[in-house]
C-alpha positions in Angstrom: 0.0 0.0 0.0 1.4 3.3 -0.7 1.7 6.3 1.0 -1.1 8.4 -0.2 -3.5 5.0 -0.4 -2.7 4.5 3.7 -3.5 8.4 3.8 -7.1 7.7 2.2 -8.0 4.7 3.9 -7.4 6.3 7.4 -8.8 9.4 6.9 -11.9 7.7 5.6 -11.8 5.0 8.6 -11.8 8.3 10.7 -14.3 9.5 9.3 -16.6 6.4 9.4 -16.1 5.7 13.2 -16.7 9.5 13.7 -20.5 8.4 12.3 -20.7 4.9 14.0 -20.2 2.9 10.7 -17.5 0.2 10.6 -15.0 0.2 7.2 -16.0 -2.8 5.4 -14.1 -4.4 2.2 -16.7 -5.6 0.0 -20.2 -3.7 -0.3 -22.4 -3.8 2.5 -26.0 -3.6 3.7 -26.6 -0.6 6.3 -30.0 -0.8 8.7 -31.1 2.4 9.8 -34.0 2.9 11.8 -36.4 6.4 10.8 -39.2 6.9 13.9 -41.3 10.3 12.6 -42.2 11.9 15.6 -43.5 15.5 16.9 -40.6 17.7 18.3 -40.5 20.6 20.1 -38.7 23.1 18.4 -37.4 26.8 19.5 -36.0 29.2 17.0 -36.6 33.1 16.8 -37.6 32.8 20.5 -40.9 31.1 19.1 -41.4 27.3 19.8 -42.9 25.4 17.6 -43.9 21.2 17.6 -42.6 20.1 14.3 -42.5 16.4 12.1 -38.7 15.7 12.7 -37.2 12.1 12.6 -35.6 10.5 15.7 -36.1 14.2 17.4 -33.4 15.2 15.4 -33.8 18.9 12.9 -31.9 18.7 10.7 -32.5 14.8 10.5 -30.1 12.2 10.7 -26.6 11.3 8.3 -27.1 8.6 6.1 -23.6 7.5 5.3 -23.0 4.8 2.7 -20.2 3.5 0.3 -21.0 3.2 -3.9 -22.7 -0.3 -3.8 -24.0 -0.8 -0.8 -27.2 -2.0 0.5 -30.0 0.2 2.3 -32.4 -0.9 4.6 -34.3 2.1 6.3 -37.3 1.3 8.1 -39.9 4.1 8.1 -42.3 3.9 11.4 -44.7 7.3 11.3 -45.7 8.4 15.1 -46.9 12.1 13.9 -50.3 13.3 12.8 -49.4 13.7 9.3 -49.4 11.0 6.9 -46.1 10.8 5.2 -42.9 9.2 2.6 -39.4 9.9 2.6 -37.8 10.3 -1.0 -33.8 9.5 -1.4 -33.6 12.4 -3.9 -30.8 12.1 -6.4 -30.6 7.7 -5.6 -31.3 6.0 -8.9 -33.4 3.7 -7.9 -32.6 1.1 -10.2 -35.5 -1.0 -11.1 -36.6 -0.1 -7.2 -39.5 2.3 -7.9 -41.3 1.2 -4.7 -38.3 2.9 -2.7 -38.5 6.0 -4.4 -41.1 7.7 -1.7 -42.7 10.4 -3.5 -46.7 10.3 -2.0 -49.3 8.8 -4.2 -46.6 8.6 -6.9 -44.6 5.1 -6.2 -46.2 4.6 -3.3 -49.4 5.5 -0.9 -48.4 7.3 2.1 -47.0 5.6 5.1 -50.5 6.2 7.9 -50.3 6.9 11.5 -48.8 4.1 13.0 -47.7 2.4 10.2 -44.1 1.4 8.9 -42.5 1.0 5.5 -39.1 -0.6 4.9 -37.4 1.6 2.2 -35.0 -1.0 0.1 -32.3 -0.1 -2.1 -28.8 -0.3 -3.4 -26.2 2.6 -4.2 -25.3 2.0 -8.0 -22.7 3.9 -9.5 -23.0 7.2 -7.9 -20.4 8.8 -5.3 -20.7 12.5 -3.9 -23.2 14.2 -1.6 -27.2 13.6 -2.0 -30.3 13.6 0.5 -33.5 13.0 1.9 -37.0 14.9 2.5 -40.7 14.3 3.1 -42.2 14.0 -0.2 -45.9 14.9 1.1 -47.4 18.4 1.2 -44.7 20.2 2.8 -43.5 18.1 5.5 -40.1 18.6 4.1 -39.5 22.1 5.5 -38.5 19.9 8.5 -38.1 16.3 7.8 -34.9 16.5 5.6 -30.8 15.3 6.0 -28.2 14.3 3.9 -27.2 11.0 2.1 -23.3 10.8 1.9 -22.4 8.5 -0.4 -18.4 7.4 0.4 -16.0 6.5 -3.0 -15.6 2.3 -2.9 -13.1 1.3 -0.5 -9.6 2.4 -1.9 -11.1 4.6 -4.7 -9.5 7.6 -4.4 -12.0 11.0 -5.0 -10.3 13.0 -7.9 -9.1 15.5 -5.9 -6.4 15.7 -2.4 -8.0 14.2 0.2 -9.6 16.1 2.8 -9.0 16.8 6.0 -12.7 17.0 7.1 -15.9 16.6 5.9 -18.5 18.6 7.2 -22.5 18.8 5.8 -24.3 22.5 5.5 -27.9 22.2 4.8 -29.7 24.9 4.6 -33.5 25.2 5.0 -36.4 27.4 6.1 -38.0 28.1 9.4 -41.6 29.1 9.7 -42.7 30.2 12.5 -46.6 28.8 12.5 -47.6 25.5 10.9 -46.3 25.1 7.2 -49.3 22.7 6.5 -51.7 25.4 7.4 -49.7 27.7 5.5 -50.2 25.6 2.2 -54.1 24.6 3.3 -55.4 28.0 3.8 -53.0 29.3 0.5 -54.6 26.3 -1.8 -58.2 27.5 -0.3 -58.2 30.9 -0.7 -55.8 30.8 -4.3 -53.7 33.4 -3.3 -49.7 33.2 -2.6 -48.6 31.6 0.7 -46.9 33.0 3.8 -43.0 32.7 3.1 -40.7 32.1 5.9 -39.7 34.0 8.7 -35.6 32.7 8.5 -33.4 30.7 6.5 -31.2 28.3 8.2 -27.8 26.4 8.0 -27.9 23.2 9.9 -31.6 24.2 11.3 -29.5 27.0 12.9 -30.8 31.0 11.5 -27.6 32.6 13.4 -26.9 36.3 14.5 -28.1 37.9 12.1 -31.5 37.6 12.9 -33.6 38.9 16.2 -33.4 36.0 18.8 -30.7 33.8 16.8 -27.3 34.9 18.3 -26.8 31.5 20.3 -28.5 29.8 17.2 -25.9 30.0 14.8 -23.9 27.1 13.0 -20.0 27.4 14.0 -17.4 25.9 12.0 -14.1 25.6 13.4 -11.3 24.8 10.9 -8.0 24.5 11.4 -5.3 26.3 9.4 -3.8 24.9 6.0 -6.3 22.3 6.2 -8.7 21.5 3.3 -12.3 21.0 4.0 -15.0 19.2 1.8 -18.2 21.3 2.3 -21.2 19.2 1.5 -23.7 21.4 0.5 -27.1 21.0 0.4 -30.2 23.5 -0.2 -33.1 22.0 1.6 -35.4 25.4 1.0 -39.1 24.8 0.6 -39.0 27.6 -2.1 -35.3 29.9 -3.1 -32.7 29.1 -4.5 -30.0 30.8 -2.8 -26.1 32.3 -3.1 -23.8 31.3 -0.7 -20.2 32.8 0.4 -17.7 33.1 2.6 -15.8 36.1 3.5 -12.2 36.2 2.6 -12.2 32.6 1.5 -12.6 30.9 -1.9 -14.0 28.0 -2.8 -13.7 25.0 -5.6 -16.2 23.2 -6.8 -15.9 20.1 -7.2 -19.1 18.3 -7.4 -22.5 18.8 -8.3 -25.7 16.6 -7.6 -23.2 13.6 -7.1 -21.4 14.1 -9.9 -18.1 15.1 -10.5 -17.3 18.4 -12.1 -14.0 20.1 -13.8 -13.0 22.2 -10.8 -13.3 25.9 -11.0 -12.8 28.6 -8.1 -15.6 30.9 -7.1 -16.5 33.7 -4.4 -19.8 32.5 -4.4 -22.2 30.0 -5.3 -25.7 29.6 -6.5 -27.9 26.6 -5.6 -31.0 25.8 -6.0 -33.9 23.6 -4.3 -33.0 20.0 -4.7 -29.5 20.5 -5.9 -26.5 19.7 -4.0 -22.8 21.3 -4.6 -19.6 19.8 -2.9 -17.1 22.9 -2.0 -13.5 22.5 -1.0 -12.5 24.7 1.6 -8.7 26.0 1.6 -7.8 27.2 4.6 -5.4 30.1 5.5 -2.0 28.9 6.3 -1.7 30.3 9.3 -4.4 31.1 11.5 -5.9 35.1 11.3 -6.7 37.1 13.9 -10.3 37.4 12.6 -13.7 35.5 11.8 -15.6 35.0 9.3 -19.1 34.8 7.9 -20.7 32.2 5.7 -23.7 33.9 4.9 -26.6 32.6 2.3 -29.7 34.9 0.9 -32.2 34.2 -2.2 -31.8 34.6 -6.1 -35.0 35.6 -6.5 -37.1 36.2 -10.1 -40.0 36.3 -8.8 -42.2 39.2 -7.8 -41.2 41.2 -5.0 -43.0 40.2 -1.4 -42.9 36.2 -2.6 -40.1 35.1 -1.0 -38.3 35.9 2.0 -35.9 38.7 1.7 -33.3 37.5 4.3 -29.8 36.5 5.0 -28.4 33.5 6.9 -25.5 33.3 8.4 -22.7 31.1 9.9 -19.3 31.7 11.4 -15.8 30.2 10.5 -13.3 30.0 13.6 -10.2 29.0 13.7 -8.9 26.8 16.3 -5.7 28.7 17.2 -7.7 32.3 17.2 -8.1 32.8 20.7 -11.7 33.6 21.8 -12.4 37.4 21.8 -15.5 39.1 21.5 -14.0 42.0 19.7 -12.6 40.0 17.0 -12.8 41.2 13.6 -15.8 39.8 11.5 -15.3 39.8 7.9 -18.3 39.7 5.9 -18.9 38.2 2.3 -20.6 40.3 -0.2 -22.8 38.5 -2.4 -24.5 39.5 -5.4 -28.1 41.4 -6.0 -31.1 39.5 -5.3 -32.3 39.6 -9.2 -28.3 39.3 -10.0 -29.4 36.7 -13.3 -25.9 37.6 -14.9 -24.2 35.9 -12.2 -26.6 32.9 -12.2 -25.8 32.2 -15.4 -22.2 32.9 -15.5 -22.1 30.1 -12.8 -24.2 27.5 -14.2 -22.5 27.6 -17.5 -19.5 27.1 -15.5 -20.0 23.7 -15.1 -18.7 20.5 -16.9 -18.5 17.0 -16.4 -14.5 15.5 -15.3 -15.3 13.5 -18.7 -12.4 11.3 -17.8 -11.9 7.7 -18.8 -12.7 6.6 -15.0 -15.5 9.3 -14.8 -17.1 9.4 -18.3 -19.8 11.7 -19.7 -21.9 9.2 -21.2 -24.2 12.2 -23.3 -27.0 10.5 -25.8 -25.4 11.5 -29.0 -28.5 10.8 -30.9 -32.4 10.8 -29.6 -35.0 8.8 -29.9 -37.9 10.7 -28.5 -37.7 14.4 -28.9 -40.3 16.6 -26.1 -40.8 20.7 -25.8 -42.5 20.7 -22.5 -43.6 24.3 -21.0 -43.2 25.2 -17.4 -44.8 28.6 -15.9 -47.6 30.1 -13.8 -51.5 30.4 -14.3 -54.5 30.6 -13.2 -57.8 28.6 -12.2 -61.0 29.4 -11.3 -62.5 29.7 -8.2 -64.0 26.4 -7.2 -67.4 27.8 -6.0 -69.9 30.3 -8.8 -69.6 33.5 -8.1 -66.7 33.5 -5.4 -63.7 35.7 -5.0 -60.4 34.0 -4.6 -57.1 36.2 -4.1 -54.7 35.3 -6.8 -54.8 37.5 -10.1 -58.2 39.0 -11.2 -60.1 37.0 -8.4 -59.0 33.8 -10.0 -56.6 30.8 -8.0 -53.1 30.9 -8.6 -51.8 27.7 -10.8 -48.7 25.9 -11.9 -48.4 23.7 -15.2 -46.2 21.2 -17.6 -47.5 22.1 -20.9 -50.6 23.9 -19.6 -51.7 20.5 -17.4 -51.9 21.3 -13.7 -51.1 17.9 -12.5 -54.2 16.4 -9.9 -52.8 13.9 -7.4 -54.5 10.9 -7.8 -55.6 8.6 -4.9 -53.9 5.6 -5.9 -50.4 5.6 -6.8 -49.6 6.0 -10.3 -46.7 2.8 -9.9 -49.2 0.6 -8.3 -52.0 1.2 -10.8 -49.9 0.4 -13.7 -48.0 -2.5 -12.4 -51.2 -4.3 -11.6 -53.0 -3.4 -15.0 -55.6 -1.1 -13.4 -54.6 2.4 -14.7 -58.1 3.0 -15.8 -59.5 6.1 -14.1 -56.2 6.7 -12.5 -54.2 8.3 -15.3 -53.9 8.5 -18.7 -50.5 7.8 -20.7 -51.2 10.9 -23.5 -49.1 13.4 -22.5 -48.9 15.8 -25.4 -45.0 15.5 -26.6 -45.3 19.6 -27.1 -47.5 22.5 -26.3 -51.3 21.9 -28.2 -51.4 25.7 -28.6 -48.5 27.6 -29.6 -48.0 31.4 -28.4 -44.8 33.7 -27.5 -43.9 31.9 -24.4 -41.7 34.6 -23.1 -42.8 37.6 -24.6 -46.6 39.2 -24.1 -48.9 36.9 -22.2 -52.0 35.2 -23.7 -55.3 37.0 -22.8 -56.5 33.3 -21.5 -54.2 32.8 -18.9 -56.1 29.2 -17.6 -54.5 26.1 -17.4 -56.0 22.8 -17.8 -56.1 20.0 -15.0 -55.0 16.2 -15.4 -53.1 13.1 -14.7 -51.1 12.6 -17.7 -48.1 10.0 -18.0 -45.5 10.5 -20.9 -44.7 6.6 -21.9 -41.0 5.8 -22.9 -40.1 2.2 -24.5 -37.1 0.8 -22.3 -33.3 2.2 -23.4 -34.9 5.3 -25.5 -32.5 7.9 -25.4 -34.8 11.2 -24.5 -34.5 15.4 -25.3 -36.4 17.2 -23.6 -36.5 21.1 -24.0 -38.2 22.8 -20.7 -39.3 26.2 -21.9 -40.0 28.9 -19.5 -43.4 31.0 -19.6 -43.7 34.5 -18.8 -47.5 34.1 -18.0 -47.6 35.6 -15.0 -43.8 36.8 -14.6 -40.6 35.5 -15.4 -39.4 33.1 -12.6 -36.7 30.6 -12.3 -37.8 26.7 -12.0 -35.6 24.1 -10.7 -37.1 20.9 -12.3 -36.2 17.3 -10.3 -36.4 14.5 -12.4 -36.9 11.4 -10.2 -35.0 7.9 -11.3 -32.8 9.2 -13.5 -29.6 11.8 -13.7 -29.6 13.9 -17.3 -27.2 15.9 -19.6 -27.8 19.9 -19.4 -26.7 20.2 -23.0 -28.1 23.7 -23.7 -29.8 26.8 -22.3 -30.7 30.1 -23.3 -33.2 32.7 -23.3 -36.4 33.9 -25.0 -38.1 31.4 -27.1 -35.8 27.7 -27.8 -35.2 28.1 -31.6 -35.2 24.7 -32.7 -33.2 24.6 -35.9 -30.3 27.2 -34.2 -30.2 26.1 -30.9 -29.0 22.8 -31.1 -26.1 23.9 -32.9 -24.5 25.0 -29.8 -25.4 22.0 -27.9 -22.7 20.4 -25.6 -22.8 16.8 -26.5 -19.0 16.4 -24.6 -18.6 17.4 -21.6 -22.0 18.8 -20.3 -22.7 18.6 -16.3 -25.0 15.8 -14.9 -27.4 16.5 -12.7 -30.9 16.0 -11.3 -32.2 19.0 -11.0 -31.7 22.2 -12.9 -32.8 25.7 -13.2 -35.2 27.0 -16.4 -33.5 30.3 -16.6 -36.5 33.2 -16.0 -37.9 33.7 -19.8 -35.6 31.5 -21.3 -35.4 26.8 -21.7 -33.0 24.3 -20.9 -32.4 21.4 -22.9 -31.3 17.6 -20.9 -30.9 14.8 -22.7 -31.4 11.3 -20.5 -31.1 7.2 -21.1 -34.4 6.0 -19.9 -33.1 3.0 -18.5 -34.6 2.5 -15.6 -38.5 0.9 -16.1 -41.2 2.5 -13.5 -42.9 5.2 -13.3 -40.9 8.9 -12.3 -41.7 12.2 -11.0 -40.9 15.1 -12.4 -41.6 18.7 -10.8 -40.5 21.8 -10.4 -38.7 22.1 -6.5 -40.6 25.5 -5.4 -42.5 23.4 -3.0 -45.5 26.5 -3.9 -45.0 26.0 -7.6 -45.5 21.6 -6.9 -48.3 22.8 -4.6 -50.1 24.7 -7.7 -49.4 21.4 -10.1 -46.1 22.2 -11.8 -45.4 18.5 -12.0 -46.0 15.6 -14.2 -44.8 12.0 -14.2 -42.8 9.5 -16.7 -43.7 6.0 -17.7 -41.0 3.3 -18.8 -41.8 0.2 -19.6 -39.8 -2.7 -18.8 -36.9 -4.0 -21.4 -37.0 -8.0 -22.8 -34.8 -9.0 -20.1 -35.1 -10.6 -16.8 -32.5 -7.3 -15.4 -34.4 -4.9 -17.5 -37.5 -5.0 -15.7 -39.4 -3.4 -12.7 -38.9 -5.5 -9.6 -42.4 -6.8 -8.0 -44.0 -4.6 -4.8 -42.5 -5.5 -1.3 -45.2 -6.9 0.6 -45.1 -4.2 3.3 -45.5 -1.3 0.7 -48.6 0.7 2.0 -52.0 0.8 1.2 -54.0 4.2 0.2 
């Protein structure tokens, strides 16, 4: 063994006994146990009884190697019906593990337990896991970190440390109300009162000074930031003062490393960040502060800043110490988010390949934006635009949640009154999708499924709608990681456009931002039979139906083909 293999191995047995997990040769199968229970919760000086698991907020680490085996067994002691979804896992030919509610699976009752099975197949890097029911997820999230295979080196020095930052929302009432009375009335929800790292909102809110995430580094040390945006509905920058950063991973994938000030994340996405220390310790702190890209109207999101502080070990403690503070850019700052996304590339080595679809099989111009609905009742009032409900769509179909789940209904043959697999492949009416809106702003309602044959390789351009303003959507596809091959804005031109496709080095992901008033373009190998979520990761925007599902059937062989139900799976 050489030098810099003994290195890796004991820095990763470190960091495995540091979470309780024994370093095993050959892939393993980890048990963890998930009890959803009520917690009381205090932040802003107001306490609150939230859904957490095992009491914990954030939740708890789920720490695995590429390969292994999970067994997490779900047992629900809250109120609230409920799934967990493993966002970013595969879930190869394991649809019933998948979690999102009334999707792959009915929710887990009151009482009830659900064993969520699966194995890690090729994927390495930072991922995790939410409540995929209402929005149970503003508190009932925690990371999935996914080690390299036992003497696999990561392609970059090995770390000192390894430290998760999560950062979420805190409300301060009930965020099920919150959604109930918004979805009633039609009008825009409450947004939240803080935004949090590690559940924390630190100083710079009222109340919060003894709440505040403290990392303590050490000097000439490199760090590997895991970083996660658990946020019901912003994407959101993130810096740290005096310090720069290199990323080096994105949604479990590896990326071409490039330095940056700051990042942007979005819902659903993860970024890994290493940290380079100073080499010798300064007499100083320093903030790691987080705030919203926001594209949406002003008052619909919550104009704050979270913060965190970075100490270093040999600084002796002084409360007059210099704090440095980042600067990040303007909320609106759209220049910036696309100078970073376009930043990114796949490694594209031989051991870490870009494996982009060079030719498609099933081409798809899917439309993703705001509109309206009518009131429910004749002759009532609601408080979204022009006393109508506020709505969401793919392709002008506001998705309605069925009450069996779409996986179950089509592996037993009884789809019939549960969905229907015509799911126009592009708008049925075409208009200037980001220039003047339409004078009929409606959108339709349904539960359409978009059927793929087995192994079809898949385009699909996602083109923003300026309806009712030009916003940002991160879409999550569910089953699958895609290519970003191309973006842009205005109108996708498709005869010009895919000329400056990326078919070489794009970045994989899971879930990606529609610029405001402008399309993305992914390209994806559907092999993986089942049926898969897709949805935009503004939990208000999946609230108002901005989500649709995929179909694909099984292949010819035995391996190509949706495993049966676990006997335990539960029952609407």
């Amino acid at each position: 063994m050489g030098a810099s293999t003994l290195h890796i191995s004991i820095a990763l047995f470190s960091f495995l006994a540091m979470l309780h997990l024994p370093l095993q040769a050959d892939a393993a199968t980890r048990h963890y146990e998930f009890n959803i229970t009520m917690q009381n919760v205090t932040r802003l000086c107001n306490t609150r009884s939230i859904v957490t698991v095992n009491g914990k907020f954030p939740g708890p680490r789920v720490v695995v190697r590429e390969g292994d085996r999970l067994l997490i067994n779900v047992t629900n002691f809250a109120p609230s019906n409920i799934t967990i979804h493993w966002h970013g896992i595969r879930q190869l030919r394991s649809g019933w593990a998948d979690g999102p509610a009334y999707i792959t699976q009915c929710p887990i009752q009151t009482g009830q337990s659900y064993v969520y099975n699966f194995t890690v197949i090729g994927q390495r890097g930072t991922l995790w896991w939410h409540a995929h029911a209402s929005w149970l997820r503003s508190t009932v999230y925690g990371p999935i970190i996914i080690l390299p295979k036992k003497n696999v080196p990561y392609p970059f020095p090995e770390p000192y440390k390894q430290v998760p930052i999560i950062f979420g929302e805190w409300f301060n009432t009930d965020t099920e109300a919150i959604i109930s009375q918004a979805l009633q009335t039609g009008g825009g929800p409450n947004v939240s009162d803080a935004y949090t790292i590690n559940g924390l909102p630190g100083p710079l809110y009222n109340c919060s000074a003894k709440d505040t995430f403290k990392l303590k580094v050490k000097a000439g040390k490199t760090y590997l930031l895991r970083v996660i945006n658990a946020a019901l509905n912003d994407e959101l920058f993130f810096s740290i003062a005096n310090h720069t950063l290199t990323v080096a991973d994105v949604d479990a994938v590896y990326v071409k490393p490039f330095q940056t000030d700051t990042i942007l994340i979005a819902p659903g996405q993860t970024t890994n960040l290493l940290l380079h220390t100073k080499p010798t310790a300064p007499g100083a702190a320093f903030l790691m502060t987080a705030r919203p890209y926001a594209t949406g109207a002003a008052g619909t999101f919550d104009n704050s800043t979270v913060a965190g502080i970075l100490e270093y070990e040999s600084t002796p403690f002084n409360k007059n110490l210099p704090l440095h503070k980042p600067t990040l850019p303007p909320l609106n700052d759209t220049a910036f988010a696309t100078n970073f996304t376009t930043r990114l590339r796949s490694l594209a080595t031989p051991q870490f390949p870009a494996n982009v679809p060079q030719s498609v099989d099933r081409r798809f111009l899917f439309t993703v934006g705001l509109g309206t609905k009518p009131c429910d009742q004749n002759n009532a009032t609601c408080q979204g635009p022009n006393g109508t409900k506020f709505a969401a769509s793919v392709s002008n179909i506001s998705f309605v949640q069925p009450a069996t789940a779409l996986l179950q209904a089509h592996f037993t043959g009884r789809s019939s009154g549960v969905y229907a697999a015509d799911f126009p492949y592009s708008p049925l009416r075409w208009f200037n999708y980001t220039g003047s809106p339409p004078n009929n702003t409606m959108v339709g309602n349904g539960t359409k499924l978009m059927v793929l044959p087995f192994n079809a390789s898949v385009e699909v351009v996602m083109q923003g709608t300026t309806i009712l303003g030009a916003e940002s959507h991160p879409l999550h596809l569910h089953g699958f990681n895609f290519f970003v091959v191309g973006q842009g804005f205005g109108n996708y031109d498709p005869v010009n456009d895919p000329k400056r496709f990326n078919l070489v080095d794009p970045v994989e992901r899971n879930t990606v931002g529609v610029p405001p008033a402008g399309w993305v373009a992914i390209r994806f190998l559907a092999d993986n039979p089942g049926v898969w979520f897709m949805h935009c990761h503004l939990e208000v925007h999946t609230s108002w139906g901005l989500k649709m599902a995929w179909l694909v059937l099984d292949g010819k062989l035995p391996n190509q083909k949706l495993l049966p139900p676990p006997s335990d799976l539960p029952k609407c």
